[in-house]
N, C-alpha and C positions, 0 to 999 in steps of 0.2 A: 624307227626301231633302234632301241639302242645295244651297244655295240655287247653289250654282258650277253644278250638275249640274243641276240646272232649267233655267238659264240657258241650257248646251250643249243641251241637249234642245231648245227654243224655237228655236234658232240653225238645228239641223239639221229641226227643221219645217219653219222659212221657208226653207230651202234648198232645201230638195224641191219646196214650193209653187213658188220662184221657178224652177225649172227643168224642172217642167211647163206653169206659166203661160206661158213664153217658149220651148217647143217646136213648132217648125211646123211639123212632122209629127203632132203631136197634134191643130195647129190646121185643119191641111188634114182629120184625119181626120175631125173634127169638122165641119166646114164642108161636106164631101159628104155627111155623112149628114143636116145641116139643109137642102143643096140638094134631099135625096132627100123631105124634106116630115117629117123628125122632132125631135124637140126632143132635145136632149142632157141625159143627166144623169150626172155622172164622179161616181162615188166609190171611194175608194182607198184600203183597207186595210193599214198596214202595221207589223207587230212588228217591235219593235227593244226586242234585248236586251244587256243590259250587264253586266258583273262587275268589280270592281277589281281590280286588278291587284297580286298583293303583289310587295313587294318581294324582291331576291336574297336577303336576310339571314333572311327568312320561309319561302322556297322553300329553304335549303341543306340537303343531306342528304336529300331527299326525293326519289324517283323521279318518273320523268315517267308519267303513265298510260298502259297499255295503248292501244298502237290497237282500236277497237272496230269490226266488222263487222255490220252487221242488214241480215236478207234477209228479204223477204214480198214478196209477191203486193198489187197493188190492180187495183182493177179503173177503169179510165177510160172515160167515158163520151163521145161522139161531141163534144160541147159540153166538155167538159175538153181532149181532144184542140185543138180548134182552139183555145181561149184558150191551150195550150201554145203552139202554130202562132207565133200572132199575138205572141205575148211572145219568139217565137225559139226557145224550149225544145223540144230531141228527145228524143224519150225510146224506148229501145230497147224492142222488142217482143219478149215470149217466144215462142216455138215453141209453149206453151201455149195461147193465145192465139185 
């Protein structure tokens, strides 16, 4: 990997950090559940994937790819459901269900 791309990588870490660290809603959130008598512990998982990008001279003559479609079933558990909740995500319900 080279060393520009390390660099950006580093940059957009301590971005994240700094705008969890300086959210106060995170901080309220936190602060009621130490008022409620518990200790906090955040940690935060996050992928980040990258590709470079070629250029038009690389890309000429060559078709754009297929739109792709994937349909399956998962199954959500009561506890998945609310950390959807909490994070704002809806997720449609099958009739199957």
């Amino acid at each position: 990997m080279d060393e520009r791309l390390k660099q950006l990588m580093q940059q957009l870490g301590a971005a994240i950090n700094d705008s969890l660290s300086e959210s106060e809603v995170i901080a309220e959130a936190i602060g009621e559940i130490r008022q409620a008598g518990y200790d906090v512990f955040l940690v935060l998982e996050a992928t980040i994937g990258f590709n470079r990008r070629r250029s038009a001279d690389e890309t000429q003559g060559e078709e754009a790819p297929a739109a792709r479609s994937i349909t399956g079933k998962i199954r959500l558990t009561s506890q998945d459901q609310e950390f959807l909740k909490a994070m704002k995500i809806s997720v449609e319900e099958s009739a199957e269900t």
